[in-house]
Each structure stands twice: as C-alpha cells, then as structure tokens.
C-alpha positions as CSV (number, residue, x, y, z in Angstrom):
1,X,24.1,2.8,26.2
2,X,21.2,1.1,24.3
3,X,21.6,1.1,20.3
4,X,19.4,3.1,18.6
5,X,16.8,1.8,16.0
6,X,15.1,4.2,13.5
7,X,12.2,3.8,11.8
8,X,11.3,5.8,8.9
9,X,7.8,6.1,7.5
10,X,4.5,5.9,8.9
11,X,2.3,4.1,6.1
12,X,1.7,0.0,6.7
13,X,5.2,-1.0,6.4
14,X,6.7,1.6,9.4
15,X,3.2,1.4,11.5
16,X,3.3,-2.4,11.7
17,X,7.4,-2.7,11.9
18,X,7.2,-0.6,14.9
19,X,4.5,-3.0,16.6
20,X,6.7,-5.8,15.5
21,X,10.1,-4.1,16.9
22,X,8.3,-3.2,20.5
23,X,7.5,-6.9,20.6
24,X,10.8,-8.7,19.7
25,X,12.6,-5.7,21.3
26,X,11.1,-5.3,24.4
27,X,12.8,-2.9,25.5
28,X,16.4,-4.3,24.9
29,X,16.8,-1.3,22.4
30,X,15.9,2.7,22.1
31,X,13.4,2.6,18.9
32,X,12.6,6.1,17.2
33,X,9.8,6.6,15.1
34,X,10.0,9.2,12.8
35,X,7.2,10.2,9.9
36,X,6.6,13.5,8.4
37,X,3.0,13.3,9.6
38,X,1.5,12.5,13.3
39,X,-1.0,10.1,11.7
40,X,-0.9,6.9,10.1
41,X,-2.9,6.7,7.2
42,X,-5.2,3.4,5.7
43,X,-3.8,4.2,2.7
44,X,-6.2,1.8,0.8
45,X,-9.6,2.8,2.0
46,X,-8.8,6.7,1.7
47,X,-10.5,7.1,-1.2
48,X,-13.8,7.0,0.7
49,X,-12.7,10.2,1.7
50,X,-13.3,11.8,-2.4
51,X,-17.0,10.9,-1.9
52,X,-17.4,12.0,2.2
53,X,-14.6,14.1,3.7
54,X,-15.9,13.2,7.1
55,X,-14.3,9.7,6.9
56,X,-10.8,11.7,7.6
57,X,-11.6,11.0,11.1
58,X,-11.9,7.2,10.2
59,X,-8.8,6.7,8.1
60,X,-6.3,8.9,10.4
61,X,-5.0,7.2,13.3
62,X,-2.8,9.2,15.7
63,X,0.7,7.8,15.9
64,X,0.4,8.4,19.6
65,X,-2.9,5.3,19.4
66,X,-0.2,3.3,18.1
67,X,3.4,3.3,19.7
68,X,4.0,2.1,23.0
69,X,5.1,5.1,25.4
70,X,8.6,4.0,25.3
71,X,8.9,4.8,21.7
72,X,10.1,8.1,20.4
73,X,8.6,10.1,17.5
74,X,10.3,12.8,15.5
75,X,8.2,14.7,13.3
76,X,10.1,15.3,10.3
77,X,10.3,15.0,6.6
78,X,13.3,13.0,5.8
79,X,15.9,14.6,3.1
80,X,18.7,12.3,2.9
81,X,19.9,9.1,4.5
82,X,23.7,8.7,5.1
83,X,24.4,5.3,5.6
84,X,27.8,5.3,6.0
85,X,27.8,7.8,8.7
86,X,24.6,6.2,9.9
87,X,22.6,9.3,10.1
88,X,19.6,10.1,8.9
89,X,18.9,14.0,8.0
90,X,15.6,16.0,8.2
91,X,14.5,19.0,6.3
92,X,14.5,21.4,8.9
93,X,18.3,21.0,9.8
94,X,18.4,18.3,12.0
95,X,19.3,14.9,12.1
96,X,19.3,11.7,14.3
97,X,21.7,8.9,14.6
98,X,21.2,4.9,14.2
99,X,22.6,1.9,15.0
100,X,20.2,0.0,12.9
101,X,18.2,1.4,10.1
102,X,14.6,0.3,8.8
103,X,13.0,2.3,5.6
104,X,9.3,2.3,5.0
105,X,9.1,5.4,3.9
106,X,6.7,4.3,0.7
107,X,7.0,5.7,-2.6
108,X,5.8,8.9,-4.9
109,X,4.1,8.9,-7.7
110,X,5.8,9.0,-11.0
111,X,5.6,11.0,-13.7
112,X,7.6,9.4,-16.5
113,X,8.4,12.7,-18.2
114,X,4.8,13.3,-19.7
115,X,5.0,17.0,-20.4
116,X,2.8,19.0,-18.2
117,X,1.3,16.2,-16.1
118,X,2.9,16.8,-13.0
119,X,2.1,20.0,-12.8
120,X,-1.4,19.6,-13.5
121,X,-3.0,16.5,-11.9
122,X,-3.4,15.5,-9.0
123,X,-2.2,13.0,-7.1
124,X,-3.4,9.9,-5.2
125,X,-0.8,9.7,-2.2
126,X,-2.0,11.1,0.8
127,X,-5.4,12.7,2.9
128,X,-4.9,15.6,1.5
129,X,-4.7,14.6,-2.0
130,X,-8.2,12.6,-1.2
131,X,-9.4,15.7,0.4
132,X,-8.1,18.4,-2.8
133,X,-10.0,15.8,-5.4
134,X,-13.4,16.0,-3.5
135,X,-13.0,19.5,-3.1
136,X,-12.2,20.2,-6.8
137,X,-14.6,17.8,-8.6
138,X,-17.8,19.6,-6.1
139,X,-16.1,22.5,-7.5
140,X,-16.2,21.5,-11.3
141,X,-20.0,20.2,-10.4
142,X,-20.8,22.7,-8.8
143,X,-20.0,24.8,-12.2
144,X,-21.4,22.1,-14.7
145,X,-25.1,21.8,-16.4
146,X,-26.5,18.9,-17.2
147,X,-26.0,20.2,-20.4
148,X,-22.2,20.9,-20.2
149,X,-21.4,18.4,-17.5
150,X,-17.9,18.4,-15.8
151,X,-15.2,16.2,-17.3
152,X,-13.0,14.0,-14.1
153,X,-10.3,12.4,-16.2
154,X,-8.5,9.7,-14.1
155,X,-5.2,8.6,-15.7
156,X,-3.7,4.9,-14.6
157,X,-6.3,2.2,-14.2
158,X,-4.8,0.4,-11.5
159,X,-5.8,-0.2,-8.4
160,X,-6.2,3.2,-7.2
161,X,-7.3,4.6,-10.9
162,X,-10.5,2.0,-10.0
163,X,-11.3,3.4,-6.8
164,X,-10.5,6.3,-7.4
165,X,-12.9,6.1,-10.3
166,X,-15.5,4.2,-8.8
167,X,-15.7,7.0,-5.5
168,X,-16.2,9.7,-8.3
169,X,-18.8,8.1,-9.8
170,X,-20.9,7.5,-6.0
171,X,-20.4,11.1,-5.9
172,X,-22.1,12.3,-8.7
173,X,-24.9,9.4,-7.9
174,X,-25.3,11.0,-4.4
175,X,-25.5,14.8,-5.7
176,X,-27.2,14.1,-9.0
177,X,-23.9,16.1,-9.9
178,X,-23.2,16.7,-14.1
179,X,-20.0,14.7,-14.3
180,X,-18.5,12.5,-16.9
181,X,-15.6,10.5,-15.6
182,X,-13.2,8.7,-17.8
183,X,-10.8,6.6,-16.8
184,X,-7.7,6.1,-19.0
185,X,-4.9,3.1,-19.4
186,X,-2.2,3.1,-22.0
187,X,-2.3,-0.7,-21.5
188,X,-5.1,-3.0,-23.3
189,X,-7.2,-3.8,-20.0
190,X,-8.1,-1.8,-17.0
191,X,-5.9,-3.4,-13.6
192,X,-2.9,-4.7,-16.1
193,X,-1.4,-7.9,-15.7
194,X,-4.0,-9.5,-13.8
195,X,-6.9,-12.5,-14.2
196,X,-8.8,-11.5,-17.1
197,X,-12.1,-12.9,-14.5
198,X,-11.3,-9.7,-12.6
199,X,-10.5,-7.6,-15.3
200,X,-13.9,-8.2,-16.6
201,X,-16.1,-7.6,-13.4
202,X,-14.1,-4.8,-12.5
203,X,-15.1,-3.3,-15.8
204,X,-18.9,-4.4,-16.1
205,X,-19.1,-2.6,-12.3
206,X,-17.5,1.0,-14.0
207,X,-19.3,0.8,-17.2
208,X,-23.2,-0.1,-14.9
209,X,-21.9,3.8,-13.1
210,X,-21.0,5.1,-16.1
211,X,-17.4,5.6,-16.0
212,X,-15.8,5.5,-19.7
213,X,-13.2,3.7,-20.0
214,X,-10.6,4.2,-22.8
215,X,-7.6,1.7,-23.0
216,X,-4.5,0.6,-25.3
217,X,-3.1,4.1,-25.9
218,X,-1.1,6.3,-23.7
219,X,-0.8,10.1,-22.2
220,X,1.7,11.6,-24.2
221,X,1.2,15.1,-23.2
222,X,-1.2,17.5,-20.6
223,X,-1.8,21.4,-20.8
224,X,-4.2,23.3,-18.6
225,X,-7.5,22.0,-20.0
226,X,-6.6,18.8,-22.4
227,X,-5.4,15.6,-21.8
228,X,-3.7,14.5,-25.0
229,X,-3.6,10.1,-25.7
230,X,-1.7,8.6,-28.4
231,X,-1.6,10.7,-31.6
232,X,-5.2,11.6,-32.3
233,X,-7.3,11.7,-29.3
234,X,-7.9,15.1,-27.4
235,X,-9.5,15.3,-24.3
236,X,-10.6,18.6,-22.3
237,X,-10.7,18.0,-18.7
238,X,-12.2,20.1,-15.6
239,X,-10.0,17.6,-13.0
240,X,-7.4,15.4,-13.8
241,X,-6.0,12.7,-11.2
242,X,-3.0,10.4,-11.9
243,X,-2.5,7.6,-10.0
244,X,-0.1,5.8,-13.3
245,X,2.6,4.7,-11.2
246,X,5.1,4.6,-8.6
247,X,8.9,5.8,-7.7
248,X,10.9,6.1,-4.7
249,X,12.1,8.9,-2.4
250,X,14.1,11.3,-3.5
251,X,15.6,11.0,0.2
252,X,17.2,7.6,-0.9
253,X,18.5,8.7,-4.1
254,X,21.9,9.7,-2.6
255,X,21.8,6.7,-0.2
256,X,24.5,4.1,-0.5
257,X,22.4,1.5,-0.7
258,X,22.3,-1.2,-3.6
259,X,18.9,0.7,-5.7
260,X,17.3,0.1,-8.3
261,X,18.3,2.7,-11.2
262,X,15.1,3.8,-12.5
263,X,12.9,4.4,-9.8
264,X,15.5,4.2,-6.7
265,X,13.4,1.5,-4.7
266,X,15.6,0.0,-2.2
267,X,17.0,-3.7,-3.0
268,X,16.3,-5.8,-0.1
269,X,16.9,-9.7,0.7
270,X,14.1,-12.1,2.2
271,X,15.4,-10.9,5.3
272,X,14.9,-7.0,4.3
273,X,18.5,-6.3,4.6
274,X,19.7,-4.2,2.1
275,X,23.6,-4.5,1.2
276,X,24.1,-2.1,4.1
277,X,24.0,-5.0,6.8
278,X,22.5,-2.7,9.2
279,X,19.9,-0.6,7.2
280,X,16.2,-2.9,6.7
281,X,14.0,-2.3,3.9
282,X,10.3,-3.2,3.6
283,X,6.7,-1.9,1.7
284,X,6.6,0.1,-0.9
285,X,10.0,1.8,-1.0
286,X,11.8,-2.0,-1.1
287,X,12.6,-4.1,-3.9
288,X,12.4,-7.9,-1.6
289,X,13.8,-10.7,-2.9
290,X,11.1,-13.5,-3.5
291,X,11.5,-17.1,-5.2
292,X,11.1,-16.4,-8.5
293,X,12.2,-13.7,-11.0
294,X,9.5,-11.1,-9.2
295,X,10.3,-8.9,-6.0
296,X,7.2,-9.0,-3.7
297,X,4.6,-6.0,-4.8
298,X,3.8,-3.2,-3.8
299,X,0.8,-3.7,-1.9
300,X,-0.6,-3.2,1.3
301,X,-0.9,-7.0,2.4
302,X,2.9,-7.5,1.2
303,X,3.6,-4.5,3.8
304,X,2.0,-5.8,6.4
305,X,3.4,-9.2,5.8
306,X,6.5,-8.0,6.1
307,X,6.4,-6.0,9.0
308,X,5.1,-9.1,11.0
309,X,8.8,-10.3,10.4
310,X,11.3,-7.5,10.0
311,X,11.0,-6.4,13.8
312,X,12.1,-10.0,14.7
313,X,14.5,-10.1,12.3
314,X,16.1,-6.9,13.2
315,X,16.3,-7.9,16.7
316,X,17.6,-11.5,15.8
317,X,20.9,-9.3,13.9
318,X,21.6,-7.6,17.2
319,X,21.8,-10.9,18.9
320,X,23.7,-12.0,16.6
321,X,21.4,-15.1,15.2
322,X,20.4,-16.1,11.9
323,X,17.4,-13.9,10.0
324,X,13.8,-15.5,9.5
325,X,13.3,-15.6,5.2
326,X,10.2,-14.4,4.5
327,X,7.7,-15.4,1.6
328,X,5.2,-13.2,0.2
329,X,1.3,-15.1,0.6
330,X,-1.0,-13.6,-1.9
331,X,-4.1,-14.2,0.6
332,X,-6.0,-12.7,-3.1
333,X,-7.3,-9.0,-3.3
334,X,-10.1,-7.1,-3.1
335,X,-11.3,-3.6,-5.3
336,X,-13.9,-1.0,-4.2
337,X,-15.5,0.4,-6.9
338,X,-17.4,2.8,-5.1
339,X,-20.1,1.1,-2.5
340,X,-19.5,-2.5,-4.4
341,X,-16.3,-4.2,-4.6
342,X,-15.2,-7.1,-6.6
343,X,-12.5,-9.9,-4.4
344,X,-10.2,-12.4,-6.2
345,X,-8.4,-15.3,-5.5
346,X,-9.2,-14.9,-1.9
347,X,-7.9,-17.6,0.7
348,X,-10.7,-17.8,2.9
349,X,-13.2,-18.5,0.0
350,X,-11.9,-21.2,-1.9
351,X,-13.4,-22.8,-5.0
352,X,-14.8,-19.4,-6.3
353,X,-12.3,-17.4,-7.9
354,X,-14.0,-13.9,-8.6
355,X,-17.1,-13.0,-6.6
356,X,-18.8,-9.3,-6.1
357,X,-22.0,-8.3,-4.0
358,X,-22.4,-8.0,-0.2
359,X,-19.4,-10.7,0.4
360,X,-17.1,-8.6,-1.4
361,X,-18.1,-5.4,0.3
362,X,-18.1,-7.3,3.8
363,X,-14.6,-8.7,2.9
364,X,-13.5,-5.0,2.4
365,X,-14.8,-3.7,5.2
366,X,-13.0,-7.0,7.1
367,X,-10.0,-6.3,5.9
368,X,-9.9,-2.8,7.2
369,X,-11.4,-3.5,10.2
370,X,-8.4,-6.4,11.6
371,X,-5.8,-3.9,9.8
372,X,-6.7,-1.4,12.4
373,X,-7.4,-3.4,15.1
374,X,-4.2,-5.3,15.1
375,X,-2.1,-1.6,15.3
376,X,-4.9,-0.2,17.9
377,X,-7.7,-2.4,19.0
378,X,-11.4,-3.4,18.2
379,X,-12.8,-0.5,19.8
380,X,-11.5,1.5,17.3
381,X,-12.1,-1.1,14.6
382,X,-15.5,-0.9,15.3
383,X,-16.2,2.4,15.0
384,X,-14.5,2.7,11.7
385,X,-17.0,-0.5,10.5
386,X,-19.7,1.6,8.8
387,X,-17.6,3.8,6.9
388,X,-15.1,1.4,5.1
C-alpha cells in the first residue's frame, strides 16, 4: 500500500507544496489535498477586488487548474490535527489518515483582546472579505453627501492596511464617492520595522489620495460607530477593516506539535519538520528556523520559497536521505497603493533601492503574472495581466 501524504491549506504554501510533492513524488506516494475552499486564492493582489469585484474571476483559480489528476482533494474545513494518531479531523465528522503530514493552512487574523473589534470590523483574509468591504463602503457612499462624507477607518498599516487603503481610495476616485479614509497604526510609521526610504514613498503616495494617516497610538477599544485610539482620540466610523495582525489556527492549538505559545504558529526547522518527524510545516502558519535570531516572515515570497523545497524534502524523508536546508532570499518587495505601487530592495534592479511609477506597477503585475503561471500556465497568466 502507498503511504499517504496530506496536505492541508490551499493558499501559496499548500498550492505550491503540492506542485513540488507531484514532482519529487511522482507517483511513488498517494498525495491528498485537502482545503476548505475549491479555489486557490492570490492572496496578495485580492485587494483589487475592494475597487472591481469582477477581478474574483482573476484572483480564483480552481484547485482542479492546479493538481495533477492523480491527486486527491477533500473539501473540508480542518478542526483538529492529531498527530499522534496521525489523523487529521474535519468539521463535518470526518477525518483522513497520514503517513506524512504537511501544514499550510495560513493564519487568522488577531484580535489582541481589543474590546469589540472582532465583532465589528472586518477582516482582510479571504475573497469574501474583499468582496463584503466593496460592498459595504458603496454602501456607506452610497449614503454619504459631500457634505457628510462616509468615514472607511482601516486599522494596521501594514502591508495589507496600505492596500487595502490605497484600493479604497481608487474607489472613491472612480465614483467621485464622499469618503474619508484613515488609516491607523499604533506604531510611529506606517509598514513598521521597515526602510524609512519606503516608509516615506509609501506615505507621500496615501497622503497625494488623500488617505489620513494617524500613527504612534493604539486601538484600545471599538463599539458600533467609534473607533477609540489611545486615551483621547474618538473616531466615528461607517466601515472599519482590520488587517493589525496575525495568529494561527485554532485547528493546531490542540496539536502536539512544538508551538509557539501566543499565537500557536507551528515551530519548524530549515527543513520544515516540526518536532513531529513526520508532520512539515511551511507559510504562514510555520515558525522556520533561519540563520539568525528571526524565523522567515510571513509573506508570500517566503511561501513560495518554501514550497519549491518542502516537496523534495518530504520525499527525500521517505527514502530515507538527508533533508535540503533551506534559506529564506528576500528578492525585495513590492506595495500597491491603489493603481501605483512603490518596490524595494528588489534583486533584479540593483543600485536603486526604492523606485515607484510604471516600473513598480509593471514589477507588480510581473510578479503575479509568473506566481500564476508557474501553478497553471501563461495562458492563464496572461489573461489575468490587465487586472493585477
């Protein structure tokens, strides 16, 4: 009987681990796929989706485009992963056994115990949480006067805050629509922690759209209608998104699996085994040893980094030779805000550090654009071009 390899999680991490495993496999083990939606996402470029919902069809790929036929796929949602019984359990009742065990199942966003903010705000995780923000800022615009515009308050200027931000604002530019947005960080500078060069073009390119941007004190507290930061500031909102930070599963919480204690990401080595010999962690939902005193981020490049190794790694363990260590290349990164973009560090253009404009926004689209061609083709690459 062949063994059995699961793969949990359909974001960059699972998608590209499963190409990886169906190479280094081929066909020498059973693989299962299992994700608790039929699509993989492009996580990074679904924000387009706040400004044009018809780029769902551009940022949804069906896991069927990707897999090879002799791959399995289990719809499920994953509650619980026993790994001493190697099993993994489903929501509806179910479960499927595995011989070897890789998680990419990602992460959800955080809350940090701010009173009332879960329950209010939404989310920057999935299509549908792109598609529930466009929906409810045309709402709020569609209510507004230019005289009592709607307030979009965006808490966590990360990353996604920025885009998310940046979409908002090429909304209301489109429509004409009455919108203030503000975008709020607890920390001293918008995308914290990073090269004050791109901290400072990633601002100017908010501010020129309008965006207001309020940094150095945190959300302590959120009620229907007012977002409350530090101890004076009060501000009413019509839509509020947070996209302030990250956590694992709760499907991994009862694992037993060396975890971090706060936000139960998965410790893994350089070779994405966790101290479960025979359970693989990579992307989001993985803590990975690197050189240094910092794991490898949370990003999309890291994930697909990663999964261009784990599925030879995981077949090297069955064979019983010595796992690949993998290193984490920062290849730099690149920020939409809205229709611009602003790229950093980036290894292909060397000598400049930050640059913005057209070879920015072509960089973006690039980067999309091989992302899903490497998992589908260029035919499909092609057509999603225009869009990203």
């Amino acid at each position: 009987m062949s063994e059995q390899v699961v793969v949990v999680g359909s974001g960059y991490a699972g998608a590209g681990a499963v190409k990886s495993l169906e190479s280094s496999l081929d066909g020498e083990a059973d693989i299962t796929w299992v994700s608790d939606t039929d699509h993989h996402l492009v996580l990074h470029e679904t924000h387009r989706c706040i400004k044009d919902p018809s780029i769902e069809e551009k940022v949804t790929i069906s896991i069927e485009d990707i897999k090879s036929p002799s791959t399995d796929f289990v719809q499920a949602t994953v509650e619980h992963i026993d790994t001493d019984d190697r099993r993994v359990d489903f929501a509806n009742g179910r479960n499927i056994e595995y011989d070897y065990l890789l998680v990419g199942l990602g992460t959800q966003t955080a809350f940090f115990g701010i009173d009332g903010l879960k329950e209010h705000a939404h989310t920057m995780k999935s299509l549908d949480d792109a598609l529930g923000i466009h929906d409810e800022v045309a709402t709020a615009a569609n209510e507004a006067t230019q005289t009592d515009p709607a307030q979009i308050v965006v808490g966590g200027a990360g990353l996604s805050g920025i885009q998310v931000a940046g979409e908002i604002a090429d909304y209301r530019d489109e429509h004409s629509a009455p919108i203030d947005i503000h975008l709020v960080e607890g920390l001293d500078e918008i995308f914290p922690g990073n090269d004050a060069g791109v901290q400072s073009a990633l601002r100017s390119l908010l501010e020129e759209r309008n965006v207001n941007i309020m940094c150095g004190e945190f959300i302590g507290e959120v009620d229907e209608d007012t977002v409350y930061i530090g101890e004076d500031v009060e501000l009413s909102y019509d839509v509020l998104i947070w996209t302030g930070g990250i956590t694992g599963h709760d499907a991994v919480r009862d694992a037993s699996v060396d975890k971090d204690d706060r936000n139960y990401r998965l410790k893994s080595g350089r070779t994405f085994q966790t101290s479960k010999e025979r359970v693989f962690a990579i992307g989001d939902a993985a803590l990975i040893d690197q050189p240094g005193e910092e794991p490898a981020p949370p990003t999309a490049q890291a994930a697909w980094q990663a999964a261009e190794v784990v599925g030879e790694n995981i077949a090297r363990e069955m064979r019983g030779k010595p796992l690949k260590k993998w290193k984490y290349d920062n290849k730099g990164t690149v920020i939409s805000v809205g229709e611009d973009a602003v790229a950093h560090n980036v290894s292909v253009v060397p000598f400049v550090d930050t640059f913005g404009g057209l070879p920015a926004r072509t960089l973006k689209k690039a980067i999309a654009a091989r992302w899903i061609s490497d998992i589908t083709g260029y035919k499909r690459a092609l057509d999603a071009w225009p869009d990203m």
